[in-house]
Every structure is written in structure tokens, then in C-alpha cells.
N, C-alpha and C positions, 0 to 999 in steps of 0.2 A: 616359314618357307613359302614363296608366294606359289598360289595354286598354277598348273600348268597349263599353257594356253588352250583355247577351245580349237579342234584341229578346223580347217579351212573348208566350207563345203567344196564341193564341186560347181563349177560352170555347168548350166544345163542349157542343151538348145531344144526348141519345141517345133515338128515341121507341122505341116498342115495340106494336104492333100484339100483341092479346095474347086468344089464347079458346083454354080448356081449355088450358091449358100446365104442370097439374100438376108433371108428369113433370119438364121443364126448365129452367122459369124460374126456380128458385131458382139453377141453375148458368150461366144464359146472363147474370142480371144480377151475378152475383161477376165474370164474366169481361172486365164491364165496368167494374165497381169498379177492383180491380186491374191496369188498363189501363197501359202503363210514359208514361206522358203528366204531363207538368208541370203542364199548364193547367188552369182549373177544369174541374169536371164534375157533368153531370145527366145524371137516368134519369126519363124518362116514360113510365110506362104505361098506355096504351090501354085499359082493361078491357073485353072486349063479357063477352053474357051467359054465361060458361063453367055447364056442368054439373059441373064438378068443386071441387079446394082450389082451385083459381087465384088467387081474389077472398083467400083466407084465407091464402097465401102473399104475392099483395104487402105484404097488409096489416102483415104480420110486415116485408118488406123495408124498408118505409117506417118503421117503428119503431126499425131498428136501423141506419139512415142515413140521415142528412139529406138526403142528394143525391137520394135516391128519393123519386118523387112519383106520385102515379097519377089520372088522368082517365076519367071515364065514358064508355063507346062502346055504346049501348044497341040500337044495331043491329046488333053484332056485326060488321060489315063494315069488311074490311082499308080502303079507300081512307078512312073514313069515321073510322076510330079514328088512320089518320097525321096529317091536315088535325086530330084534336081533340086530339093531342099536338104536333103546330106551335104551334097555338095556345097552349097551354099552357106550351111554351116560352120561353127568352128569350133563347139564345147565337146567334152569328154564324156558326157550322158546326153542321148539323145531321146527325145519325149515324142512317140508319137501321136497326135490328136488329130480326131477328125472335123471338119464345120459346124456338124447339127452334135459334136460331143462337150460336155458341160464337167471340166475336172472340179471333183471335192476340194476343197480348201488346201488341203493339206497332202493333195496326191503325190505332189512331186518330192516333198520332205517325204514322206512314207517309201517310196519309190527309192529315192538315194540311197536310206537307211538297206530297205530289202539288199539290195543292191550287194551293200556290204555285207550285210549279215551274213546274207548267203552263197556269198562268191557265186550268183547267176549271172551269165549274159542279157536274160532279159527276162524283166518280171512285168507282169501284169495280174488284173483282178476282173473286178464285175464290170458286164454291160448293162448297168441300171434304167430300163428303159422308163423316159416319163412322157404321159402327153398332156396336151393344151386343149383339147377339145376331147368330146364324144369318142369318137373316130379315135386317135389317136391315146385314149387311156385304154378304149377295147383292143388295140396293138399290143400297149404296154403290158398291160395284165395275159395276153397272147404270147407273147416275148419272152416274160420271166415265169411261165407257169410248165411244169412238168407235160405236162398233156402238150405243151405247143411246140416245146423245145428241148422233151427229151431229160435227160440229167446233165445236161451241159453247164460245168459248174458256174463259167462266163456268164451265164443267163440267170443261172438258179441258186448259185453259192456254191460253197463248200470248203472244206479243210485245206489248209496250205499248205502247196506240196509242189515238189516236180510235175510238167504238166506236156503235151507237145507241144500245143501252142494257146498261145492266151488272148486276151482281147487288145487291140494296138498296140500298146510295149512301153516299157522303157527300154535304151539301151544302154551299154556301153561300145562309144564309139567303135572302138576298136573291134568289137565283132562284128560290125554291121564293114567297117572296111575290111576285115580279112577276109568276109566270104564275098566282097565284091558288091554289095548292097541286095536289092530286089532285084528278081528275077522279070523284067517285064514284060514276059511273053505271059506269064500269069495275071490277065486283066483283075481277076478276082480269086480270091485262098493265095496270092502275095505273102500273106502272115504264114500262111502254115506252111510253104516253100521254103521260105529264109529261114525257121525256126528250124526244120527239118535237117537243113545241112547246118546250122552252128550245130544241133544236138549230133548230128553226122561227125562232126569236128570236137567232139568230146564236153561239147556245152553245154550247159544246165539254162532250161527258162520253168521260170516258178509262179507258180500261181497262187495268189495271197486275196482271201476277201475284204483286207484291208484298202487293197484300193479298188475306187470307185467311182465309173466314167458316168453319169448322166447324157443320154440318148436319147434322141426326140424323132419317133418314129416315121416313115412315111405318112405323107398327109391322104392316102386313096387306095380303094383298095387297088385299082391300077396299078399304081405303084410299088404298094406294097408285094402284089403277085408278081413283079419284072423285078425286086428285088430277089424274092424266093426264087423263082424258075434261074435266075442268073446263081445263086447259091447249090443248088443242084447241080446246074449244068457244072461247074466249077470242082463240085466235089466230086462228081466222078470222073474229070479228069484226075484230080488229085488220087480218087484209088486206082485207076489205070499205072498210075507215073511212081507208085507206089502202093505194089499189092498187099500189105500190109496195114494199110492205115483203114479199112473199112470196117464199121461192127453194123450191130441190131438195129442200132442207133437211127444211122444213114440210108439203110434199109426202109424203115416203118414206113417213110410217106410213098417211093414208087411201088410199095407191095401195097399199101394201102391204096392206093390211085388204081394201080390193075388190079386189084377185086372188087373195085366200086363198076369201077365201066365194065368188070366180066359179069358182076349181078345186074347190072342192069339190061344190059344185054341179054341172060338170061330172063330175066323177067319181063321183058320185053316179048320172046322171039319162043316161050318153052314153059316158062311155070313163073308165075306171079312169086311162089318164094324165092326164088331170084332177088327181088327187091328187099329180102332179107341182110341183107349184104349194106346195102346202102343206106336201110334202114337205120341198122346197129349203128353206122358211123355216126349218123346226124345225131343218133339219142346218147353216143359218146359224148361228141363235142359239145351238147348242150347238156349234157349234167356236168361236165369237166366245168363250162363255163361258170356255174352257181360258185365255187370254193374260187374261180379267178376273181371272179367280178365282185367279192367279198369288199364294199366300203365305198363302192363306183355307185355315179346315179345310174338311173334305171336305162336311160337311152344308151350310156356307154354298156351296161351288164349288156342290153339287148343285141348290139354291136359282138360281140367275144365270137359266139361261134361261128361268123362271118370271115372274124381275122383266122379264128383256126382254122377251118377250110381254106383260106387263102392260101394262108403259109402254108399247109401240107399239101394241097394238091397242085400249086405253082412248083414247090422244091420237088415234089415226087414226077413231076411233068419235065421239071429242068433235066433231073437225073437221069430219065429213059429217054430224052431225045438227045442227049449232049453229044455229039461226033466224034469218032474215034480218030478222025483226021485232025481234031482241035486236041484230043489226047497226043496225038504222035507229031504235033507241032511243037509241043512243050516238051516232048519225052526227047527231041532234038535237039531243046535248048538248055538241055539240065547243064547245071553246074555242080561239079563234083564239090565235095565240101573240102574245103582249104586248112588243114592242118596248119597248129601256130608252128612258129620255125624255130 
């Protein structure tokens, strides 16, 4: 009896939210090319307004493959460039990737498979951060270490399981149009919006360490601080719009931010141990640093406790100035979540 056909993958489409991405995009969209996947495949990119080759690199990508396609985002704004490569799309699993993001071989076959296994609307795994210089490996080791970023399994690992929200997605179509796509008044937490009303809508998204995004951190600590301080300001919209969603977690950096500047201030203005306060943090951050910087040359170890203060005093700074007028702009624009019919 002949054996029974091998059932048909799915169509996958891949978007790409996409400003100033010089630097990566020519390598984040090969690594979607040569995905070990059977099934067809698209690449849509987003284009907002970049300053740089960006617009003059897809343009090269789409010439020298068919699969690449590229859409206008003339706002520039992440939520606004996903919903205009949805649209633009046309497969039944949708991939989200970002510019400077590097998918594993095999993300999208692992992806499909979850997929099915576990009747989720949308699964995701690790943000495996890596860098290319100094600078940028004292991010990474920043990035994925307990001390910088908490137990957030996205950064650090862990067990697969139900999750609220996970790092970019896969989806299945059809969830991403029942709830209407991205909310974009949410310039940033966009993920954790959408996932929030499918889970609203009786949805499962899962989190598996099987897959794995490669992330190529900000090149400054500039940068890397107007990341964090935008990550903050963002999540406390997000606990406002949802009193619910906040722990220890989100907390640690503005409680940690308002006792640094209340010790100093004390120590300043009343008693030298005052400086107690701000003391502890730095001899935290640089002993945290030794177990990050574990296999880094010496200049990147030297770098770490540079990025952990970044990151925690930029997010703990976003947090406590974020305006409650920028909460009740979004809390105006919720979308109920859309039960299937």
C-alpha cells in the first residue's frame, strides 16, 4: 500500500517593519530567504521615512527576488508599517521580523509545526541578543542576563508554555484580521496590545525556547537609553490601560531610579550615608557584570555595567515621566477584543 502523501505546508508571509536599517537589512532579509522551510514564501517590507540606503537596499532586494516585495509606511511608525504589510500580504501564517532581527534556520518550520501542535494564535520564543563590536556584546550580555532584564523568559529562556506576550510572533492569519490588526496608537508594547485582546478573545500565544530571533543591539549608549526610556514610558501606559498587567518585575528600575537620586540627595544635603544607596547599586551592577561578561574580551566585560545602568535608569526614567494624557489617548482607542462568530 503506497505510503500517504506528506500533508502540504502552509504559505508563510514574513512583514518587516523597517526605518534606517542600513546596516542589516540586507542580512536579516537573506536569513529569511534561506529559511530550511518547504512551503512558499514572502517578504514584505514596511518602508517608513529612513535617513539613510534603506529605501536603496530593498529596492536592490526586490530586483534580485521575486519573493520580496516592499510597501510604503509614511509615518514611519512600527504599529502602522505591520497592519500596511498585513495588508499587503496574502499567506495564512504570518511572520513577524524586525531589520536588525537574524531568524535561526529553521525558525519558520519550528514556528508552523508549534503552531499546530498547539492550536496557539501565535507563538514566539527568544530575543537572542548578539553584537559586533565592544559596545554592542556589553548590550548583549546586558540584554539576556538576569540582573539587566529581570526573568523575562524572551531574554533569558525558559519552559514552554502559555505566555501573554512573546517576542514578534508568528501568526495565524486569521487572528491578526479578527482582532483588526495592531492598535496604532500604541507606538511601542504594539505586541503586548494585540496579544492581550486575541488572549481577550479566548486565544492561546505560547512561548517555546525553540525559536530563536538573533538581535543586534543598539550601536550607543544614546541610543540604547531612548530605547529603554521609550520601553518604560510605554509600559506604563500599558499598566494604566490594564491594571492588571504590572509586577516586581516593572517596578525594580523606577524604585530603583527614586532611591538612587533620594540617596544622593541625602548625601548631598544631610549625611554622607546617603551615598549608601547609590553606592550598593554600582557594586550590584559590577559584580552582576563578572558572571555576564563570562567569555567577553576585557573592553566589552568593561562596557556591562555601563549598559546595565543604561537600561535601568533610561526604563526606570521612561516609567515615572510617561503622561497620563498619553495613557488616556490609548485607553480611548482600545479595541474590544473580537470574539470568533
Amino acid at each position: 500500500m503506497p505510503a500517504a502523501p506528506e500533508a502540504k505546508l502552509p504559505a508563510v508571509s514574513v512583514i518587516m517593519p523597517v526605518l534606517n536599517e542600513e546596516r542589516h537589512l540586507r542580512n536579516a532579509v537573506r536569513h529569511i530567504l534561506e529559511q530550511e522551510y518547504a512551503g512558499e514564501l514572502e517578504v514584505v517590507i514596511a518602508l517608513g521615512p529612513s535617513a539613510d540606503r534603506t529605501d536603496e537596499i530593498a529596492a536592490q532586494l526586490v530586483a534580485e527576488d521575486s519573493r520580496v516585495h516592499t510597501v510604503p509606511n509614511p509615518t514611519g511608525r512600527t504599529p502602522a508599517a505591520l497592519n500596511a504589510a498585513i495588508k499587503a500580504s496574502r499567506h495564512p501564517v504570518v511572520v513577524r521580523v524586525d531589520g536588525h532581527g537574524m531568524l535561526s534556520p529553521d525558525y519558520i518550520a519550528t514556528a508552523v509545526r508549534l503552531l499546530e501542535e498547539t492550536g496557539a494564535q501565535n507563538v514566539g520564543g527568544i530575543m537572542h541578543a548578539e553584537g559586533e563590536n565592544d559596545w554592542e556584546h556589553a548590550v548583549a550580555a546586558a540584554m539576556t542576563s538576569r540582573i539587566g532584564v529581570g526573568n523575562a523568559a524572551f531574554h533569558t529562556g525558559g519552559a514552554a508554555g502559555p505566555a501573554e506576550t512573546v517576542y514578534l510572533g508568528v501568526f495565524r492569519r486569521e487572528a491578526l484580521e479578527q482582532q483588526g490588526g495592531y492598535n496604532e496608537e500604541f507606538i511601542r508594547a504594539q505586541d503586548w496590545e494585540l496579544n492581550f485582546r486575541i488572549r481577550e478573545a479566548g486565544g492561546l500565544i505560547w512561548f517555546s525556547p525553540e525559536l530563536k530571533v538573533s538581535y543586534r543591539p543598539r550601536p550607543s549608549v544614546r541610543a540604547l537609553g531612548k530605547q529603554y526610556k521609550d520601553y518604560g514610558r510605554w509600559r506604563h501606559v500599558v499598566a494604566r490601560y490594564h491594571q492588571g498587567s504590572i509586577n516586581l518585575r516593572y517596578l525594580a528600575p523606577p524604585t530603583a531610579l527614586t532611591a538612587i537620586a533620594a540617596g544622593i540627595v541625602v548625601g548631598a544635603a544631610l549625611t554622607p550615608w546617603g551615598f549608601l544607596v547609590p553606592g550598593g547599586y554600582l557594586a550590584a551592577i559590577a559584580a552582576g557584570s563578572v558572571p555576564a561578561g563570562r567569555g567577553l574580551p576585557l573592553k566589552a566585560r568593561l562596557r556591562i555595567p555601563v549598559a546595565l545602568a543604561t537600561m535601568h535608569m533610561a526604563w526606570g526614567w521612561g516609567f515615572l515621566t510617561s503622561p497620563r494624557a498619553l495613557a488616556r489617548k490609548v485607553i480611548a482607542s482600545r479595541r474590544p477584543a473580537v470574539l470568533a462568530g
